[in-house]
C-alpha positions in Angstrom: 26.6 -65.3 68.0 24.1 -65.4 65.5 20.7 -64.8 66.2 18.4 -67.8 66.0 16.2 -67.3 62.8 12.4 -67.2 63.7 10.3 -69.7 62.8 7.3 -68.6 60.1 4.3 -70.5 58.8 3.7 -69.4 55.3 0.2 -68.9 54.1 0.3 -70.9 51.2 -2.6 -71.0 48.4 -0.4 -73.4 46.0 0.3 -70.4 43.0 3.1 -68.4 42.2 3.1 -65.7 44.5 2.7 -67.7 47.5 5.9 -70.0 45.7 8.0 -66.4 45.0 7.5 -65.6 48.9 8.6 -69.0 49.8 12.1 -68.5 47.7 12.2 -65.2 49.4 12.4 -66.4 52.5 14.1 -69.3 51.9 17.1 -66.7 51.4 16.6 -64.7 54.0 18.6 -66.0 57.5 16.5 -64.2 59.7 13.4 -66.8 59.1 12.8 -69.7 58.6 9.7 -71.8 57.2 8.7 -74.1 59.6 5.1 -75.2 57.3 2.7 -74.5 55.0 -1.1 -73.0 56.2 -3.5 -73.7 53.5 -7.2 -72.9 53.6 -9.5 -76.0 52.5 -13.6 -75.9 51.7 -14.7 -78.9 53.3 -16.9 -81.3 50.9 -15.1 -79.8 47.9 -12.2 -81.0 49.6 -10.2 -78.4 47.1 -7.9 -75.0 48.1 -10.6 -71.9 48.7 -10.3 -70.2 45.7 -8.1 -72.0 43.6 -9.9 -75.0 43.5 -7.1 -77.1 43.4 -7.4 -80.9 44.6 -6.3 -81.7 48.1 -3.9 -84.2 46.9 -2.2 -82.0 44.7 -1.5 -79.6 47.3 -0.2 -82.3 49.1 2.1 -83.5 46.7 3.3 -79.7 46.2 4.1 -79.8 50.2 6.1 -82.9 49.7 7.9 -81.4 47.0 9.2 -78.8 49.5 9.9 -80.9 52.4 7.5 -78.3 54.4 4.7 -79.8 56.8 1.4 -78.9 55.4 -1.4 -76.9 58.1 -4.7 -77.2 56.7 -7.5 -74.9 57.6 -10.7 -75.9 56.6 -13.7 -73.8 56.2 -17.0 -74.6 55.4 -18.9 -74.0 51.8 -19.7 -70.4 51.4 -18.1 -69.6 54.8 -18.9 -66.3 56.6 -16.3 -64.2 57.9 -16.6 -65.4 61.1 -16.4 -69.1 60.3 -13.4 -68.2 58.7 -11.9 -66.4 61.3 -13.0 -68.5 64.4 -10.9 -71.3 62.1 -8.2 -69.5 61.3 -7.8 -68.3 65.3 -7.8 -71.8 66.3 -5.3 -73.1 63.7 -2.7 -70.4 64.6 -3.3 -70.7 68.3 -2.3 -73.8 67.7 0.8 -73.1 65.9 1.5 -70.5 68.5 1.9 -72.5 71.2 4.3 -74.1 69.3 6.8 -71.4 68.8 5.9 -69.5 65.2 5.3 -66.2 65.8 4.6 -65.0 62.2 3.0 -65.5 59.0 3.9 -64.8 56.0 1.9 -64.0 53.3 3.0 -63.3 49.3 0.6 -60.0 49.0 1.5 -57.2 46.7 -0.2 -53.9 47.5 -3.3 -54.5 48.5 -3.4 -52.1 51.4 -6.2 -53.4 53.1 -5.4 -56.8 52.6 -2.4 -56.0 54.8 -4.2 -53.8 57.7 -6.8 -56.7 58.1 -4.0 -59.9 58.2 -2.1 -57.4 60.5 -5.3 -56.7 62.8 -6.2 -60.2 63.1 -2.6 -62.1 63.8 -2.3 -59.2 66.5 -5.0 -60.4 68.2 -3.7 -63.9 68.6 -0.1 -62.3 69.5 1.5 -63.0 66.4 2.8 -60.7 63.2 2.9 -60.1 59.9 5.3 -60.5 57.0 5.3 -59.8 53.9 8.8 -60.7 51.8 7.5 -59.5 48.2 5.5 -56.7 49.2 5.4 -53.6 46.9 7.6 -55.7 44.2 6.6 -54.4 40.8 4.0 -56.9 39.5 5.3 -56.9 36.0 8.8 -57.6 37.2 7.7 -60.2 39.3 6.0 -62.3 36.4 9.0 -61.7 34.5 11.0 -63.3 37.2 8.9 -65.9 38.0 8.9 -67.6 34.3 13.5 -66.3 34.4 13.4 -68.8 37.6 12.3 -71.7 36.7 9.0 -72.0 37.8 5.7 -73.5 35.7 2.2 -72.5 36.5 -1.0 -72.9 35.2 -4.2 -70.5 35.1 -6.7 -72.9 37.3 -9.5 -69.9 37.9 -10.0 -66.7 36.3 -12.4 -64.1 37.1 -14.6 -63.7 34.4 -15.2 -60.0 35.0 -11.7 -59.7 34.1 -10.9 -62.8 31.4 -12.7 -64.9 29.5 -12.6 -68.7 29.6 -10.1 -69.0 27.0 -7.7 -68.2 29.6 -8.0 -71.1 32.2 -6.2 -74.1 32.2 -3.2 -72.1 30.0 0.2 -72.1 31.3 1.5 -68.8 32.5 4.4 -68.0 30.4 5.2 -64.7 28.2 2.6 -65.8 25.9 -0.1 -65.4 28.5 1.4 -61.9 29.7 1.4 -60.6 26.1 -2.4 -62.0 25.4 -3.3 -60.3 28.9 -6.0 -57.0 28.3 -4.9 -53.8 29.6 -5.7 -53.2 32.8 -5.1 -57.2 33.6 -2.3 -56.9 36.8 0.7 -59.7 35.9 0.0 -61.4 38.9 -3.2 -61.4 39.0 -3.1 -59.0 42.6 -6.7 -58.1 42.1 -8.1 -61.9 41.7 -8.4 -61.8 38.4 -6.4 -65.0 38.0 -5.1 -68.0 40.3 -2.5 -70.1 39.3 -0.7 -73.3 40.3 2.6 -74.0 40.5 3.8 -77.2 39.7 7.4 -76.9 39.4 10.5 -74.9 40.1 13.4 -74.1 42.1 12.3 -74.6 45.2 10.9 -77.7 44.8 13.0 -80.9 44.8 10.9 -82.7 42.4 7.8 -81.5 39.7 4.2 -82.4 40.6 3.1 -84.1 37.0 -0.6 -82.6 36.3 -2.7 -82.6 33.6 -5.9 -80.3 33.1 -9.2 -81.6 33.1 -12.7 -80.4 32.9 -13.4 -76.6 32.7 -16.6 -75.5 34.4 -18.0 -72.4 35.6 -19.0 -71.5 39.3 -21.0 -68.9 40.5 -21.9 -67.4 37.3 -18.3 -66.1 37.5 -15.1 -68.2 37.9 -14.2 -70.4 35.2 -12.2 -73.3 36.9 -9.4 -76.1 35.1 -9.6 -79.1 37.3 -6.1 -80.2 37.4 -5.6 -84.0 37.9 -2.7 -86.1 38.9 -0.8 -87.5 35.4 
């Protein structure tokens, strides 16, 4: 008899690498997905990061047929903030029978140790279903899949404004400076994904107002269309 496949919550920050892990494990029979765990700044109501409306997130999870798990962390949050909340989200998931997350990391080595560290401490694991794909071969095969993103923050250390709110197709990879990673694996872009094979219908968006945060992150509001 087949083994049962294990229920995973996938960490889920709405772009493309986080939608390339999903597909992943969507075709592997040893796990399955049981929801989404998405990290939310309360008053900004937005995904950490990304910056990406609630309510498109929301429409994403629907898309998928995956029960969203919002974490939410306060503005500026300190490490600790974000870990007591993230402890007391997966707890909770715990107890209900995932024993894993899955993240759609790269190669970021310390990344790794410190998600591996800190789900041991709760009695959970790791995984990690794109890990050490080549970056360049996994834009490619994001665009040859199907799926349609757009840039929604860029690091401006690494690009300048020009390149948020643009959709993230071969164009974009050809404009991006040397040195840029195709996926954006050092934070120099985020992206969302709006649609693709793995979801059963798009989410329609159209970009908004661009504005810069921080002195450093150029954001494209993305509204509902």
């Amino acid at each position: 008899m087949a083994a049962m496949p294990q229920k995973v919550i996938l960490s889920w920050s709405g772009g493309k690498d986080s939608a390339m892990a999903f597909m992943e494990l969507s075709c592997d029979a040893r796990y399955r997905i049981a929801s989404l765990l998405t990290t939310i700044t309360s008053g900004y109501e937005r995904i950490s990061m990304h910056g990406v409306r609630v309510s498109l997130l929301e429409q994403q999870a629907n898309s998928l047929g995956v029960p969203l798990v919002k974490v939410t962390i306060p503005e500026g949050s300190s490490n600790e903030q974000y870990e007591s909340a993230m402890r007391s989200v997966l707890t909770r998931v715990e107890a209900d029978g995932v024993k894993a997350v899955a993240f759609g990391d790269l190669f970021l080595e310390d990344i790794r140790r410190y998600r591996e560290e800190k789900l041991s401490q709760v009695g959970m694991k790791a995984v990690f279903p794109i890990w050490k794909r080549d970056t360049r071969e996994m834009a490619n095969g994001f665009l040859k899949a199907g799926f349609k993103a757009i840039l929604v923050c860029v690091d401006s250390k690494f690009l300048d404004c020009s390149f948020v709110g643009r959709t993230f197709d071969e164009s974009l990879l050809a404009d991006l400076p040397s040195g840029v990673d195709p996926c954006g694996e050092n934070g120099e872009f985020h992206t969302f994904v709006h649609a693709g094979p793995i979801f059963n219908h798009p989410v329609l968006v159209r970009s908004g107002e661009v504005v810069l945060r921080e002195n450093r992150f150029w954001y494209c509001d993305l509204l509902e269309r």
